[in-house]
C-alpha positions in Angstrom: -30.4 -36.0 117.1 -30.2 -32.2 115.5 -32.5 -31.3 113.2 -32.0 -29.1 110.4 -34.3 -26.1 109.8 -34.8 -23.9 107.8 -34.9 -20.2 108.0 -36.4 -17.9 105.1 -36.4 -14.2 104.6 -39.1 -12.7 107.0 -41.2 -9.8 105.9 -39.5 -7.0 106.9 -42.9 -4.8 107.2 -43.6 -1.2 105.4 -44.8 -3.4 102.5 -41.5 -4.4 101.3 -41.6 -7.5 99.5 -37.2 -8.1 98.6 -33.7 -7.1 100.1 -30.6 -7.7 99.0 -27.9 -9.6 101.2 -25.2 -6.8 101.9 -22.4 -9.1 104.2 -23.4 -12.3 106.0 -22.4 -12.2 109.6 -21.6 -16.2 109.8 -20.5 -19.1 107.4 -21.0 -22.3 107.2 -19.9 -24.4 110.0 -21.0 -21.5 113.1 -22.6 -22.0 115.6 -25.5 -19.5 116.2 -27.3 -18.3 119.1 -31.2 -17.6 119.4 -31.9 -14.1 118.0 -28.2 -13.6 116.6 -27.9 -11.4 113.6 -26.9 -14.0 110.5 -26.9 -11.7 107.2 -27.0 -7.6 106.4 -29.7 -7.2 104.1 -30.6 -3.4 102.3 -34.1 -2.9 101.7 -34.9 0.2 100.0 -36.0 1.8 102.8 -32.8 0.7 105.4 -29.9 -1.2 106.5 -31.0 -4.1 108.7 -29.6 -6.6 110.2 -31.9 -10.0 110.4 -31.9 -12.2 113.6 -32.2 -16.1 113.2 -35.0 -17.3 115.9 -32.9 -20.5 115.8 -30.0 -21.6 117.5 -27.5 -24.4 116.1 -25.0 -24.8 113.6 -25.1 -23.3 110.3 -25.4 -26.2 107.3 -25.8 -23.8 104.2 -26.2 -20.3 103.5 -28.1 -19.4 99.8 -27.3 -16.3 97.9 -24.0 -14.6 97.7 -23.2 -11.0 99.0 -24.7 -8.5 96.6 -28.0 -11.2 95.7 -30.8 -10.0 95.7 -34.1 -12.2 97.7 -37.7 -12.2 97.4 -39.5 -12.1 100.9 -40.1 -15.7 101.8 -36.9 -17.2 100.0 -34.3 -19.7 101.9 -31.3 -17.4 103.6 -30.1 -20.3 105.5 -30.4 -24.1 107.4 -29.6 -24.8 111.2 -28.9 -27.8 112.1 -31.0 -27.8 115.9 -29.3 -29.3 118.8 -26.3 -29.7 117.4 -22.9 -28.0 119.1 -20.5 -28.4 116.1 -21.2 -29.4 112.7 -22.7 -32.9 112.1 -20.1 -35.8 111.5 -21.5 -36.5 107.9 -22.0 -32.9 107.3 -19.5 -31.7 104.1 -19.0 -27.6 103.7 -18.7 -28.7 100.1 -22.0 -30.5 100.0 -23.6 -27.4 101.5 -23.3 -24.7 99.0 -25.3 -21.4 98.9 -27.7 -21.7 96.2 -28.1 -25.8 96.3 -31.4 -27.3 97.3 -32.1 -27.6 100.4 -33.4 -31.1 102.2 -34.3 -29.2 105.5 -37.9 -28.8 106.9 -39.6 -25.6 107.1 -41.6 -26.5 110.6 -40.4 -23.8 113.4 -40.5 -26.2 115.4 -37.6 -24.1 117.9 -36.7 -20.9 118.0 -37.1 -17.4 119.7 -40.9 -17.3 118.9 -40.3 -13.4 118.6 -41.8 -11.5 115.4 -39.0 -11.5 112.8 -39.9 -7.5 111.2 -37.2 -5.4 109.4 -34.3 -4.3 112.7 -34.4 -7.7 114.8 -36.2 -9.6 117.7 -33.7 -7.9 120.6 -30.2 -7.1 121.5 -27.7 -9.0 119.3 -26.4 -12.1 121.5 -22.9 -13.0 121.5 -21.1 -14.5 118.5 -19.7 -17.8 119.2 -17.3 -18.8 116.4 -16.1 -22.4 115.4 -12.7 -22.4 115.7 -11.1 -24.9 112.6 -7.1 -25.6 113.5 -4.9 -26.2 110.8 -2.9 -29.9 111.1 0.6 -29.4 109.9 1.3 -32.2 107.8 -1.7 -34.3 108.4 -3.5 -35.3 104.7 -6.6 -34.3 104.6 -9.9 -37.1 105.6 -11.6 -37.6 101.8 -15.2 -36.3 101.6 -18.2 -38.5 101.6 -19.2 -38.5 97.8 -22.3 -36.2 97.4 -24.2 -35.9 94.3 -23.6 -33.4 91.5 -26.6 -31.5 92.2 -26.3 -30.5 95.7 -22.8 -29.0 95.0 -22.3 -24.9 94.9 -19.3 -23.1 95.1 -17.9 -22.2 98.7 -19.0 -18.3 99.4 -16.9 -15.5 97.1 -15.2 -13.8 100.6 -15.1 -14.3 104.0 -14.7 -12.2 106.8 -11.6 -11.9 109.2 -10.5 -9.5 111.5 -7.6 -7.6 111.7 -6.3 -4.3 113.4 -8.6 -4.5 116.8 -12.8 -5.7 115.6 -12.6 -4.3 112.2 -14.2 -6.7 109.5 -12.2 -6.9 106.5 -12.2 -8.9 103.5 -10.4 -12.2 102.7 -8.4 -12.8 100.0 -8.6 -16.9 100.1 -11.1 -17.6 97.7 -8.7 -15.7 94.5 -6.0 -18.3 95.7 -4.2 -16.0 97.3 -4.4 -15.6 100.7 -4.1 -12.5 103.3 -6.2 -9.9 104.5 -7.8 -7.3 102.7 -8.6 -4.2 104.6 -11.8 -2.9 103.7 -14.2 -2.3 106.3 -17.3 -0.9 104.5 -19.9 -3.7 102.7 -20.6 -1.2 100.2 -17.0 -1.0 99.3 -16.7 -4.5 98.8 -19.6 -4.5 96.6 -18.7 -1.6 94.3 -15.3 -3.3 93.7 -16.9 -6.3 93.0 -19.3 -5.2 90.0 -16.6 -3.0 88.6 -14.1 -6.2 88.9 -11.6 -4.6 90.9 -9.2 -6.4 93.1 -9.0 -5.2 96.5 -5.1 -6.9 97.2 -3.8 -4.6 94.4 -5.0 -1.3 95.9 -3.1 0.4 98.7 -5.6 2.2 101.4 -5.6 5.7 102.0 -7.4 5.4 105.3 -5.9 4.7 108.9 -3.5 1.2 108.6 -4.0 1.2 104.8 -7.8 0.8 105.3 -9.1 0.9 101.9 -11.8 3.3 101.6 -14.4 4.2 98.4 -12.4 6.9 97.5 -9.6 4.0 96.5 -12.2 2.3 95.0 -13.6 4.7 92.8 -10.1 5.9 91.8 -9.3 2.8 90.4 -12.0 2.5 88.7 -11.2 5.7 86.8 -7.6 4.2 85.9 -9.2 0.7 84.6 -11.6 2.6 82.2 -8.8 5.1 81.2 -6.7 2.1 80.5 -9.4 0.5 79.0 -10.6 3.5 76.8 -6.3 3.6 75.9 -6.1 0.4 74.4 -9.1 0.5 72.4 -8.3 3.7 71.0 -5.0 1.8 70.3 -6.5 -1.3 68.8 -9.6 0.7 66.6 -7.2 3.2 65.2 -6.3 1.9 61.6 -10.0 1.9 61.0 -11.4 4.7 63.3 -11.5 6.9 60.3 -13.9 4.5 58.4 -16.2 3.9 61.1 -19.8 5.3 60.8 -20.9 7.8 62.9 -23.9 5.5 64.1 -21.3 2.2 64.8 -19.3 4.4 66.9 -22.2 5.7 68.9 -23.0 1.9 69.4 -20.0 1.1 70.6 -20.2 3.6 73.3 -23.1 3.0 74.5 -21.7 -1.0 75.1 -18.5 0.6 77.5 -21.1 2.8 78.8 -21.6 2.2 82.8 -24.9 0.9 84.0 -25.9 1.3 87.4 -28.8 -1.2 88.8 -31.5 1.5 89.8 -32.1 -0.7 93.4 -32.3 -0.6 97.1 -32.3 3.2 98.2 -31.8 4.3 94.7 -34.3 2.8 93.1 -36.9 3.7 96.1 -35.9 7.3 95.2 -36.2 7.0 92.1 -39.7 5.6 92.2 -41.2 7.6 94.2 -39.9 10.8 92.9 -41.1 9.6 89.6 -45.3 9.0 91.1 -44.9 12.3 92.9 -44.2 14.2 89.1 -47.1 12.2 87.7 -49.5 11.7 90.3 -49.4 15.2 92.0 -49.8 19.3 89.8 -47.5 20.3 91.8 -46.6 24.4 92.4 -43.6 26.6 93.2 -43.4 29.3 95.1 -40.6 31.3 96.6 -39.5 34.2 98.4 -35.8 35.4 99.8 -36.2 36.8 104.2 -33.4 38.0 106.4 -32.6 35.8 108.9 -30.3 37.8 110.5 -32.5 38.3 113.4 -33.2 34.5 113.7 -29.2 33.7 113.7 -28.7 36.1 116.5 -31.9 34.5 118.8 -29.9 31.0 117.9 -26.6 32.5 119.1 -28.4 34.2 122.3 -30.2 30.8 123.3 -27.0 28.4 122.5 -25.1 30.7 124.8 -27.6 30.8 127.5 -27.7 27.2 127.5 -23.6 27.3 129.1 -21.2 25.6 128.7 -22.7 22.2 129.8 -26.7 22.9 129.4 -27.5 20.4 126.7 -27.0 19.9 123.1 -27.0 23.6 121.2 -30.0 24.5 118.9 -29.6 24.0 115.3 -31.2 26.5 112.4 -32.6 23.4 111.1 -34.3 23.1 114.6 -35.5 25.9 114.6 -37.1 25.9 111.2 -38.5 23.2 111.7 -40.9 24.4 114.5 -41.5 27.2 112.7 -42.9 25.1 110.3 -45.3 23.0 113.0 -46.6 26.5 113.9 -47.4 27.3 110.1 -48.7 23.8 109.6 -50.9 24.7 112.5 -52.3 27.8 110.9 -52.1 26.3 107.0 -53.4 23.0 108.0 -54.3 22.3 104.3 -50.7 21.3 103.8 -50.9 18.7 106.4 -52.9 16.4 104.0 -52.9 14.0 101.1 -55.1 13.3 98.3 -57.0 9.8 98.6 -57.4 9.5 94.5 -59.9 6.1 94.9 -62.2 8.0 97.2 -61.5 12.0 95.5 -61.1 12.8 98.8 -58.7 15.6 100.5 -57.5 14.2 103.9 -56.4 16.5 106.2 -54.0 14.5 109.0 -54.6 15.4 112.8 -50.8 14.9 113.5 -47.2 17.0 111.9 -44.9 13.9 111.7 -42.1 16.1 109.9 -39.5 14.8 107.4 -36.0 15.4 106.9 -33.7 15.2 103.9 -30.5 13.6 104.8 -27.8 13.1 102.9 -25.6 9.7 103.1 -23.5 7.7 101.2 -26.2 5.2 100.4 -28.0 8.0 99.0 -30.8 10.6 99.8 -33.4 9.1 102.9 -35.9 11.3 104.7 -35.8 10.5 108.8 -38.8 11.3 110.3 -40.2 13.0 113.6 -42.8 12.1 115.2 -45.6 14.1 116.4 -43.4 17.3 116.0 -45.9 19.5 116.6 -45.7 18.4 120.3 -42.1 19.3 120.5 -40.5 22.1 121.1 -36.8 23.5 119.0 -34.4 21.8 121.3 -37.0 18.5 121.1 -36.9 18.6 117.4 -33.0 19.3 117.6 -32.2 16.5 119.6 -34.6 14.1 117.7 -33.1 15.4 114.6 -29.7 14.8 115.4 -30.1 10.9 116.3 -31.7 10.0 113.3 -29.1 11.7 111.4 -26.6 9.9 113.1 -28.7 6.5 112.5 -28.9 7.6 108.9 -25.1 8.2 108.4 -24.4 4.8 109.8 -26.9 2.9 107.9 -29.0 1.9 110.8 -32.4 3.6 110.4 -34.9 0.6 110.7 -37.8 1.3 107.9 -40.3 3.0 110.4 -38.4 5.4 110.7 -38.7 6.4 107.5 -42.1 6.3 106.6 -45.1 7.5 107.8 -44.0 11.7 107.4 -47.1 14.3 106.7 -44.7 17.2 105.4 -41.1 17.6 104.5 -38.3 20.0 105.3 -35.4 20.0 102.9 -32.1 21.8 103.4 -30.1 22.3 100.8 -28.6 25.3 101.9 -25.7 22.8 103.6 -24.4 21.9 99.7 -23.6 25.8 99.3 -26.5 26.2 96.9 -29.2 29.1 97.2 -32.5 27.8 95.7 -34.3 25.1 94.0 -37.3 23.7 93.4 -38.0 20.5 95.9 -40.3 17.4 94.5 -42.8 16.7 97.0 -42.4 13.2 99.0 -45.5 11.6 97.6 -47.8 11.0 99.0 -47.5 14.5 100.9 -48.6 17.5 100.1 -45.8 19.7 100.1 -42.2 20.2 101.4 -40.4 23.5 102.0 -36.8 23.9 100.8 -34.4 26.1 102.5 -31.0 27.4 100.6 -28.4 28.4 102.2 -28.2 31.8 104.4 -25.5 33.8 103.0 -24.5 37.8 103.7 -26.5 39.9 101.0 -27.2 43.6 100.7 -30.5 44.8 102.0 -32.9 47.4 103.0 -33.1 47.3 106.3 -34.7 50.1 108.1 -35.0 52.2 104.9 -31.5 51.8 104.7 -28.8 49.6 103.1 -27.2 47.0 105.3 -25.5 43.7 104.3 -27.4 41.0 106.6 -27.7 37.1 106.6 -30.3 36.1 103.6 -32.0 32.8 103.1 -34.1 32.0 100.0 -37.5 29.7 100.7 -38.9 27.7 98.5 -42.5 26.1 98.6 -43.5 23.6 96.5 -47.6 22.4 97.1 -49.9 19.9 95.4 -52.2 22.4 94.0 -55.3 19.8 94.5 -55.5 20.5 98.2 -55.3 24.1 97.9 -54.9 27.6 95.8 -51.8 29.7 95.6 -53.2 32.0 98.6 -52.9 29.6 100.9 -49.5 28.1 99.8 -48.3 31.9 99.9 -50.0 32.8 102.7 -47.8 29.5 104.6 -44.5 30.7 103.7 -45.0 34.3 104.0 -45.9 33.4 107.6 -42.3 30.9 107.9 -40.8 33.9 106.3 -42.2 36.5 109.1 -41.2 34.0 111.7 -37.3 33.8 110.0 -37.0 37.8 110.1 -38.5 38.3 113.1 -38.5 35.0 115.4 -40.8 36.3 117.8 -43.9 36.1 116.0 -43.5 32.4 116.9 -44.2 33.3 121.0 -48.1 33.5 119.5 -48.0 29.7 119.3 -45.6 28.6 121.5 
């Protein structure tokens, strides 16, 4: 005989204590294997998908796409042992946010710990497959009481055009598949109301992308804005100032500051009131460090590895200044009023993605050389840009490189990552006039910008730090001291 269990929500480590469910990977009715990924969940440090360490069929699922779950919460019941779903069991009876009659024993299961990217690689999906009868009337339901009722799930997912996931159109009433790939997608045209069947895809096959999205969302409030205009007119002229203010603020947008977002926004918010921080700048020509890039890339061949990026490259020169300026290396321990000066350089990196600004970071970069770095950089970029940095990844960093220099911009003033104690922004390197040998020259300039909490030390040694990146920029062999 199968018996149902329950799975909850595991801690997904790094202190996190809720996620919100992003797509669910099976409904009601699958059958799941031991370790197979059941729900997409964003924390707001990652993207993860979460394993079930049972295997069985699905009875109930609790929380629709876009919920968000404390840590410890119901995600879903198995029903152990079983093959297929349970003769008495009723998809109707088992909606996602009834209660739940299932035990909470582990009594199966993969025994494996259950923290933030999964317990091993994802086994195969096995898929109940439900024929439709042609003119056979449908078996009545056993009657099941009021309150264990719930509406069936909002969408479900099909595939269509090779393995691509795409949204169903089934539960509007109208059936037919909906080509949208993207989760996040699914979810913006969901709190703005917008109904994917109407829009046509720009993408490959009509895929609908966020661009679609966020277009029609500009025509709904234009439309909207339109016929209010229209249907305020006769007494527009009336209105007080302070009404129509009002009223604007209701059709205003508002934007759940959550997930990645909200992270960001916390923790840019205790760096400003936590840390005095300090800026400090200074423009270097770079020229010289562009042409050792160019001569090392091209002595590398044709097939001799991946090429050496700038960002590499700054980013062991600043492991070397760290090594010099170790004061930087540190936080502030506020319940102790102590400076703590860390042994290691594990080095962050502002990335850029559509889920919003995360810093990836290296480990023990100050064991690494530029094409280490380079090639560690690039695969946590590429982990970043698809969503699939596990939490670990980014946390732990002892100093931050930021460049900004990629969104055409020349300077700025970087908030540190609390709790470190500083992070070094790099604009963009641009052609500039220049003395160069006592004589005017246009050659490639990058501005560098230092910001430092001033508790773990003065403005010499913050200057004396980037005047030493700078010297390294404008003439790259300073670094062979330290390599």
């Amino acid at each position: 005989m199968a018996q149902v269990l329950e799975f909850k929500l595991p801690d997904l480590g790094e202190g996190l204590t809720e996620a919100e469910i992003v797509r669910w990977l099976v409904e009601v009715g699958d059958v799941v294997a031991i370790d197979q990924p059941v729900v997409e969940v964003e924390t707001a440090k990652a993207m993860v998908e979460v394993p079930c360490p049972y295997g069985g069929v699905v009875t109930a699922r609790f929380g629709e796409e876009g919920t968000e779950l404390p840590v410890g919460a119901p995600l879903l019941t198995v029903a152990v042992g079983a093959t297929e779903a349970p003769a008495s069991f009723s998809p109707a009876s088992s909606g996602e946010d009834g209660p739940s009659s299932a035990v909470d024993e582990p009594s199966a299961g993969s025994g494996n710990v259950l923290v933030g990217y999964g317990t091993g690689a994802p086994a195969a999906r096995r898929r109940r497959i439900r024929p439709e009868r042609v003119g056979a009337t449908a078996a009545p339901a056993p009657a099941v009481p009021a309150a264990a009722q719930a509406p069936a799930p909002a969408a479900a997912s099909v595939f269509v055009s090779g393995s691509a996931p795409v949204a169903s159109g089934e539960a509007n009433g109208r059936p037919g598949p909906v080509a949208v790939i993207s989760p996040l997608v699914r979810r913006l045209a969901r709190q703005h109301e917008i109904d994917l069947r109407g829009l046509t895809g720009s993408g490959p096959d009509g895929l609908i992308l966020r661009s679609d999205v966020d277009s029609a969302i500009r025509r709904a409030g234009e439309a909207a804005e339109a016929e209010t205009r229209t249907a305020a007119a006769p007494v527009a002229a009336e209105a007080p100032t302070a009404v129509r203010a009002g009223a604007a603020a209701q059709d205003a947008e508002r934007i759940p500051l959550r997930g990645v977002r909200g992270a960001v926004a916390d923790k840019l918010s205790r760096s400003r009131t936590e840390i005095p921080d300090a800026t400090c700048w200074v423009d270097a020509d770079a020229t010289e460090l562009m042409a050792a890039r160019a001569a090392m890339n091209a002595a590398s061949g044709p097939s001799g590895g991946p090429k050496v990026s700038v960002l590499a490259l700054l980013a062991r020169i600043c492991t070397a200044a760290l090594a010099r300026y170790p004061e930087l290396n540190s936080t502030v321990d506020t319940a102790a009023r102590e400076i703590v000066r860390l042994p290691g350089v594990h080095l962050g990196f502002a990335a850029q993605t559509e889920r919003g600004l995360v810093v990836p970071v290296v480990r023990d970069a100050h064991t690494r050389n530029a094409e280490s770095i380079g090639a560690e950089i690039a695969r946590l970029t590429e982990l970043a840009r698809t969503g699939k940095l596990s939490p670990a990844q980014l946390t732990g960093g002892t100093f931050t490189l930021n460049n900004y220099g990629v969104f055409g911009v020349d300077g700025s003033t970087p908030i540190i990552n609390h709790p470190e104690a500083a992070m070094l922004g790099v604009g963009r390197i641009m052609p500039k006039p220049w003395v160069h040998n006592g004589e005017l020259a246009v050659r490639q300039v990058v501005q560098l910008s230092l910001t430092f909490d001033h508790r773990v030390c003065d403005g010499g040694t913050a200057g004396g730090f980037l005047r030493y990146v700078a010297d390294c920029v404008e003439q790259p062999a300073v670094l062979l001291r330290t390599l």
